[in-house]
C-alpha positions as CSV (number, residue, x, y, z in Angstrom):
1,X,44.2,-42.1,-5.3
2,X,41.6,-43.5,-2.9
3,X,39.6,-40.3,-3.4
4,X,39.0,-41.0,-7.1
5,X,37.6,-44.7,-6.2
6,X,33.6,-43.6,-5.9
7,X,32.9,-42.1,-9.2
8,X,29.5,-42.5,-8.8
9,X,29.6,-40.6,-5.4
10,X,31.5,-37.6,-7.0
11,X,29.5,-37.2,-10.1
12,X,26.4,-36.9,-7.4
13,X,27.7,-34.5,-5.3
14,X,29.0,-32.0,-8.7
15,X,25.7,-31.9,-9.9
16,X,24.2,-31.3,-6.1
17,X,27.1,-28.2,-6.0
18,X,25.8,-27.1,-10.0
19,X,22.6,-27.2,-9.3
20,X,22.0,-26.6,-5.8
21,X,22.7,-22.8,-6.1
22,X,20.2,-22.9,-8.6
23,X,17.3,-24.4,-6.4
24,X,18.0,-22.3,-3.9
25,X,17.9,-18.9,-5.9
26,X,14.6,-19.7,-7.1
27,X,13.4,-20.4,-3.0
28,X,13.2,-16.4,-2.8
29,X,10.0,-14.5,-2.1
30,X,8.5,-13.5,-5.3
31,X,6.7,-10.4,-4.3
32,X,10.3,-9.4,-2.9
33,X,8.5,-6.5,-0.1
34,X,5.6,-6.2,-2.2
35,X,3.6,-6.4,1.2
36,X,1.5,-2.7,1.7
37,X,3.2,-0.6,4.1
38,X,0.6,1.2,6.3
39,X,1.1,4.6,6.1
40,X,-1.7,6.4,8.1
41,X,-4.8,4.4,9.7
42,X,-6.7,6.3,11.9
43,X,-10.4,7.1,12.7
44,X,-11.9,10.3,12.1
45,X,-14.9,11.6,13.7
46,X,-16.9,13.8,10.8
47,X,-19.9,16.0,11.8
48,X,-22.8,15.9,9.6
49,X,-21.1,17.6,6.2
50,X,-17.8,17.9,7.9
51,X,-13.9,16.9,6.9
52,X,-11.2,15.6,8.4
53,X,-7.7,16.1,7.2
54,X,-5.2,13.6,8.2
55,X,-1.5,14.1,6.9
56,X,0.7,10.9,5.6
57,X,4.2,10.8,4.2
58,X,4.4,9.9,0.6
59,X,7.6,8.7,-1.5
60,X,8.3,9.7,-5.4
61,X,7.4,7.5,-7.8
62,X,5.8,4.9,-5.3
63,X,1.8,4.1,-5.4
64,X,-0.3,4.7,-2.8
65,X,-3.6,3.1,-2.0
66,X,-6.3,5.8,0.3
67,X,-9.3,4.1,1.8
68,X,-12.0,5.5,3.7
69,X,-14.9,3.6,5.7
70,X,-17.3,5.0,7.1
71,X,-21.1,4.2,8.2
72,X,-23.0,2.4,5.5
73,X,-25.4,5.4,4.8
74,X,-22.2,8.2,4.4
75,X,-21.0,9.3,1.5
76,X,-17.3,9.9,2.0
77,X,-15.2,11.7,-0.6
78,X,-11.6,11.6,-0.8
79,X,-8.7,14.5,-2.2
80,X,-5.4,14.3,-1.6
81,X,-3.1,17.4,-1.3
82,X,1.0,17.3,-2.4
83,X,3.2,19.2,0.6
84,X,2.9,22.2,-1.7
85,X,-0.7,22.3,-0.5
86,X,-1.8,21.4,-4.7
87,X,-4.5,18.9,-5.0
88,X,-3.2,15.6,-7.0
89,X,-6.2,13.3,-6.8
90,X,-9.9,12.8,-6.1
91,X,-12.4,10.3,-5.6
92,X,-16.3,12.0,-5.4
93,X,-18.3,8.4,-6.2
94,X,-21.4,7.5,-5.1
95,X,-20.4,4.3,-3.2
96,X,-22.7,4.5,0.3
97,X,-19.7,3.8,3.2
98,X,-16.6,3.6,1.6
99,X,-14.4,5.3,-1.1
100,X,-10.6,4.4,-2.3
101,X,-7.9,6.0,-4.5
102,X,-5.2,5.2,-6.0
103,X,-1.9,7.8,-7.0
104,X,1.3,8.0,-7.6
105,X,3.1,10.5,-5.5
106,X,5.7,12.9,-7.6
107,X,7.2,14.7,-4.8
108,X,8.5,12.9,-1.3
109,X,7.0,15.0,1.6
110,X,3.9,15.0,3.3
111,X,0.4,14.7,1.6
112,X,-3.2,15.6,3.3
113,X,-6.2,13.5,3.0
114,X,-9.3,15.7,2.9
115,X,-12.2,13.4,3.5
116,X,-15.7,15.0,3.4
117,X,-19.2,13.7,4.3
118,X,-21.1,14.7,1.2
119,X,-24.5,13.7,2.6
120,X,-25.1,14.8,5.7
121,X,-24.8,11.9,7.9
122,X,-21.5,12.3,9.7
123,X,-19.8,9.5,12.1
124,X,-16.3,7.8,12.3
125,X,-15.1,7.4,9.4
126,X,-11.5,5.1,9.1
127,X,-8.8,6.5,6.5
128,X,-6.1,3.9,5.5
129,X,-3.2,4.8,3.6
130,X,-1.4,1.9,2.2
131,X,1.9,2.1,-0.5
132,X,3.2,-1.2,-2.4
């Protein structure tokens, strides 16, 4: 019955196995992958007017976020085309170098980026493709 003698020492070490699990449930990462996942980044070289038409593969049901950079006195704008070739979003601000979108894909397959230079300037322009 020597086992029994440190009370004090067992009472310790239940609550350490009751609440330990506890503790270490909560030492998960909260976002739990809520990281973006690059789809598509690559550069595009537009002529003055000109598109580009990049391809990515988008999921069902999961957002995606479509960024395009360009020089600071382009105009890019930005529509996105399902696999069945239907367009699904558009963004046609006036922001000078840069434009972003945001959808929700409803079909998995791959999607096109159109990206235009509405005012003439052409230049690279980077598309980034990013899904949460």
């Amino acid at each position: 019955m020597a086992i029994y003698k440190n009370k004090g020492l067992w009472r310790y070490l239940g609550i350490i196995f009751l609440v330990g699990p506890v503790f270490l449930a909560g030492c998960h990462d909260e976002d739990n992958g809520s990281s973006p996942v690059i789809l598509l980044d690559t550069t595009q070289q537009l002529a003055p007017g000109g598109c580009a038409s990049p391809l990515f593969n988008g999921e069902a049901g999961v957002p995606v976020k479509v960024e395009a950079t360009g020089p600071s006195n382009e105009n890019p704008d930005l529509t996105i085309f399902d696999p069945n070739n239907n367009q699904v979003a558009t963004a046609t601000n006036s922001t000078l170098g840069s434009e972003t979108l945001g959808f929700t894909p409803s079909i998995t397959g791959g999607y096109t980026v159109r990206v235009c230079d509405v005012n003439n300037v052409g230049g690279a322009v980077r598309v980034v493709v990013t899904q949460r």
